[in-house]
C-alpha positions in Angstrom: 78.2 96.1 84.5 79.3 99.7 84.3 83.2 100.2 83.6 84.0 101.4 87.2 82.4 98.6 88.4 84.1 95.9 86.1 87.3 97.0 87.4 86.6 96.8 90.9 85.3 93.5 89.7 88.6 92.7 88.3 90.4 94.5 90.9 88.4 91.9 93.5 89.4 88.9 91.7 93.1 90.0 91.1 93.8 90.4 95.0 92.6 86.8 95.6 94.5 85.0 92.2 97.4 87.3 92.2 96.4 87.9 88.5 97.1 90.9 86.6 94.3 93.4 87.2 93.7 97.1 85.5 94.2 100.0 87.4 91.6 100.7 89.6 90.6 104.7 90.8 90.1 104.9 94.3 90.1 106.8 97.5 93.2 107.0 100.0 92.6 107.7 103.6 95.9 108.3 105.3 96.5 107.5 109.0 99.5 108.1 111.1 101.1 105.4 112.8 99.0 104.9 116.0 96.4 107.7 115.2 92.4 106.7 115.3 92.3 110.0 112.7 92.6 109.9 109.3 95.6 112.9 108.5 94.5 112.6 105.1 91.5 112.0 102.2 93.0 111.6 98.8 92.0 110.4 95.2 94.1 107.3 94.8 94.5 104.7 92.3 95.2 101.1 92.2 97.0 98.3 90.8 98.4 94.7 91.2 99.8 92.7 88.8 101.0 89.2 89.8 100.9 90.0 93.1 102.8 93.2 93.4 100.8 96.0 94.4 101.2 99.7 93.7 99.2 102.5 95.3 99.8 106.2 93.5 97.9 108.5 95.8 97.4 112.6 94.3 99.4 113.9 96.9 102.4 112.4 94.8 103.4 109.2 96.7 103.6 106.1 95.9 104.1 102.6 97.8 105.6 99.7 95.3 104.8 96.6 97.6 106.3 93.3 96.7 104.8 90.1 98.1 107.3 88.0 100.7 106.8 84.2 100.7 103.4 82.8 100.3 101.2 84.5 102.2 99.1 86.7 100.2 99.0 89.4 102.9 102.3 90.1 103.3 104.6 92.3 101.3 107.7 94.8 101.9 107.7 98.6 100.6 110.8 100.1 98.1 112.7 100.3 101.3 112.3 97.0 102.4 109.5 97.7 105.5 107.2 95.3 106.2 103.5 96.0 105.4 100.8 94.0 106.1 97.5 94.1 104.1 94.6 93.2 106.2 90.7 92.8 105.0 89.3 95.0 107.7 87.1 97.3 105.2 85.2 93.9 103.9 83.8 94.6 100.3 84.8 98.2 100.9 88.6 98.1 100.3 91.5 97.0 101.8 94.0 98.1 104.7 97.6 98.3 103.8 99.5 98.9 107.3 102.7 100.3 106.5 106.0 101.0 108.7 105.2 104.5 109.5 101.1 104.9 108.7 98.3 102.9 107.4 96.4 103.3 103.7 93.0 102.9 103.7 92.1 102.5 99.7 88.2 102.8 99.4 87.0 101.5 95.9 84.2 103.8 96.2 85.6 107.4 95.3 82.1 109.0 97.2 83.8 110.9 100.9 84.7 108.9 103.3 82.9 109.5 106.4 84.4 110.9 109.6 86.8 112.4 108.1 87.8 116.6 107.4 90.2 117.3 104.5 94.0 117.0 105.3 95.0 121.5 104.9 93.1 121.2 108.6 94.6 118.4 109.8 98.6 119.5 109.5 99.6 118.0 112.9 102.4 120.2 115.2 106.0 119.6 114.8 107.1 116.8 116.7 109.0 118.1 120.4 112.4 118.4 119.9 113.9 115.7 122.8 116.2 117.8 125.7 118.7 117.4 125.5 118.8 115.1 122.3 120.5 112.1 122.1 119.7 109.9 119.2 121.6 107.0 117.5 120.8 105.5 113.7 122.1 102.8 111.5 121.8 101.9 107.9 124.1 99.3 105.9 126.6 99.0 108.2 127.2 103.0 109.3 126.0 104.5 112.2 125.3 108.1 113.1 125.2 109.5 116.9 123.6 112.7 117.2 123.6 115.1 120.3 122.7 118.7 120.9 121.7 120.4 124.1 118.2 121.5 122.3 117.7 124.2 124.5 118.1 127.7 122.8 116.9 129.0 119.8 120.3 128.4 118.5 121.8 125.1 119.2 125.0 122.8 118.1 124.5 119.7 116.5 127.0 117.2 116.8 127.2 114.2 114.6 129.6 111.2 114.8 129.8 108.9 112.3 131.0 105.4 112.8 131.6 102.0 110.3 133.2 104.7 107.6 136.0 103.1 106.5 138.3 106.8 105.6 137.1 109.4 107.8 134.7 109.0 110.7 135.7 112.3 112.5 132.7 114.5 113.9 130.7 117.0 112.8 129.9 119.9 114.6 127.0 122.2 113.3 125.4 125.4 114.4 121.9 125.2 113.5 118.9 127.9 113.7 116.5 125.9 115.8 116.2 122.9 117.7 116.6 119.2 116.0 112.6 117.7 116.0 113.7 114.6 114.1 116.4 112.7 112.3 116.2 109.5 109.6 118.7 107.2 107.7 117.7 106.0 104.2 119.0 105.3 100.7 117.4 107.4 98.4 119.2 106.7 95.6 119.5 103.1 96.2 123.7 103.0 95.9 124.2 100.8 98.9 125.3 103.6 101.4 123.2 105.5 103.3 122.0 109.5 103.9 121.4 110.9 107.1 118.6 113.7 107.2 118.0 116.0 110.4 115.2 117.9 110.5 115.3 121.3 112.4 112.4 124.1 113.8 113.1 127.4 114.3 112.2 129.4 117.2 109.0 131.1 117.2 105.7 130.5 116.2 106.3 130.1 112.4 108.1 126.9 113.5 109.9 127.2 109.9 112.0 124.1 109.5 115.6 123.3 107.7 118.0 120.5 107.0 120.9 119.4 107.6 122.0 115.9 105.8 124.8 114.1 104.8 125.5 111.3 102.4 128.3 108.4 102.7 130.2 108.4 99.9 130.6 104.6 99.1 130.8 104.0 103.2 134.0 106.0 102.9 133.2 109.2 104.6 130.2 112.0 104.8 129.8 114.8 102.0 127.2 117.5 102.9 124.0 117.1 100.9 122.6 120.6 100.0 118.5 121.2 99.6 117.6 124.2 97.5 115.9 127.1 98.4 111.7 127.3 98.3 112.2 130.5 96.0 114.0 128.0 93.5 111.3 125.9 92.6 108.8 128.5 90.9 105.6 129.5 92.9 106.5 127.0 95.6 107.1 129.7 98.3 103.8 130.9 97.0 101.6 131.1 100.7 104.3 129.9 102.8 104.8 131.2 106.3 106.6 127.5 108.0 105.8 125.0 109.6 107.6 122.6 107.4 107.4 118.7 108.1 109.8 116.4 106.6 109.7 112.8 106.1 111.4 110.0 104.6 109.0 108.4 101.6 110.2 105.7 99.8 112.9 106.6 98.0 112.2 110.3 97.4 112.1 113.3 100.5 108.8 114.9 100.7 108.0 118.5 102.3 105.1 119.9 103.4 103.5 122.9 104.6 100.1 124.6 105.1 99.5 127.3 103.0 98.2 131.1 103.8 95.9 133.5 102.1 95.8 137.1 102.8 94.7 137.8 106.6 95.0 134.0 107.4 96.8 134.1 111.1 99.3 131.8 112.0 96.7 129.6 113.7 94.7 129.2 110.7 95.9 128.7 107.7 93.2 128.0 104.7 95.1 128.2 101.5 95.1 123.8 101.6 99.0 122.0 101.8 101.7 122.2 99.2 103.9 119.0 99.0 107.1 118.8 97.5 109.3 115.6 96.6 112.9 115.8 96.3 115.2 113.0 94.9 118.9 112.8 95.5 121.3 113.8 92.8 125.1 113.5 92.7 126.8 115.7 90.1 130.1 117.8 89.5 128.8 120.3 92.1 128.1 117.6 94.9 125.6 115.6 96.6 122.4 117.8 96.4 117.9 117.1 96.4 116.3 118.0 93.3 112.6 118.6 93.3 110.8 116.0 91.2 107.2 117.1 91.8 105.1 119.9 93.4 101.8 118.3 94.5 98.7 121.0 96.1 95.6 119.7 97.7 
């Protein structure tokens, strides 16, 4: 038996004993939450080791699952989601269906059919919601947002609510309209970060942030995100559309990238990705790029 093929052997055995298994190479097909198309095709690799499962795809994320209970399909991600592994692939692989999208991991590395590589797949920026009225919660603190959405400047107001000092609102001018907002816990501290992802006007769609992290539940401290041109080489190609998203415990960014005489329609320079983690030092709460990922 060649050595790929033992470790998909081993790989096989491990997911049915719960045993602890090599790491496996693989392929990743990536699909968004309710989407028939796969957003993605990456090299992946694989591992579980009494029963705890970890995926590290090339695009720089990861998904640490830990089994709940005693079913052997059911696990919950480094945020505590739900995912579900079902057997729909047969011999194949396996389907992971997480909170927000679903990993297909292929044993076999070969392409995957039906599917086109992920630079040409970079889907819109979501609609912003007119006017938007959104509410979030996360251990205990909640975060109303509002803004009329209907220029291409706009206030934002946030309220905070459950602080236990200072739950006065914020009111921010921002360059754009809001397309999207999360709560999460990056740093794992036990009190929660708002993010709010904004699009500018026009058709570069170039996106900012505005976040905010709750000091020990107490009250809200502004969370800064550096500039492109401070990571080297990472505003390299760059002409917008930013997405944003929540990813475990780390805040990725991507963006297509643009060769010379690429229009904004057609971008063919593939997709950067970078991953931030959140840092509190003398100078505040601020992201700190952690890894730079191109495919």
């Amino acid at each position: 038996m060649s050595g790929l093929r033992h470790l998909r052997a081993l790989c096989l055995a491990g997911l049915a004993a719960g045993a602890r298994v090599d790491t496996v190479d693989a392929r990743c097909a990536i699909y968004p939450k309710g989407s028939d198309k796969a957003a993605a095709v990456l090299a992946c690799s694989f591992s579980q080791r009494q029963g705890y499962v970890r995926i590290q795809r090339s695009d720089g994320v990861e998904h640490e699952l830990r089994p709940v209970g005693s079913d052997p399909g059911r696990y919950v991600d480094a945020q505590g989601r739900a995912v579900r592994r079902e057997s729909g692939l047969g011999k194949a692989g396996q389907i992971y269906r997480l909170a927000d999208q679903s990993v297909y991991v292929y044993w076999d590395r070969a392409e995957v059919p039906g599917t086109v590589q992920p630079a040409l797949l970079l889907p819109p920026p979501p609609a912003p919601q007119r006017p938007l009225r959104r509410s979030l919660s996360l251990q205990g603190v909640r975060f109303q947002l509002s803004s009329a959405n209907d220029a291409s400047i706009n206030e934002l107001k946030i309220v905070p609510a459950g602080l236990s000092r200072d739950n006065r609102p914020i009111v921010r001018r921002v360059d754009g309209q809001v397309g999207g907002a999360e709560v999460a816990d990056l740093d794992a501290d036990g009190s929660p970060e708002l993010y709010v992802y904004v699009i500018s006007a026009g058709s570069g769609s170039y996106g900012s942030l505005v976040a905010y992290a709750a000091n020990q539940r107490r009250s809200l401290s502004e969370i800064m995100l550096p500039p492109l041109a401070d990571t080297p080489g990472a505003d390299k190609g760059y002409m917008g559309h930013d997405q944003f998203a929540v990813v475990e415990n780390r805040l990725a960014r991507r963006f297509a990238l643009y060769r010379d005489g690429d229009t904004q329609a057609a971008p063919s320079g593939g997709v950067r990705q970078l991953q931030y983690k959140l840092q509190r030092d003398e100078a505040g709460w601020r992201l700190v790029v952690d890894r730079v990922v191109e495919y």
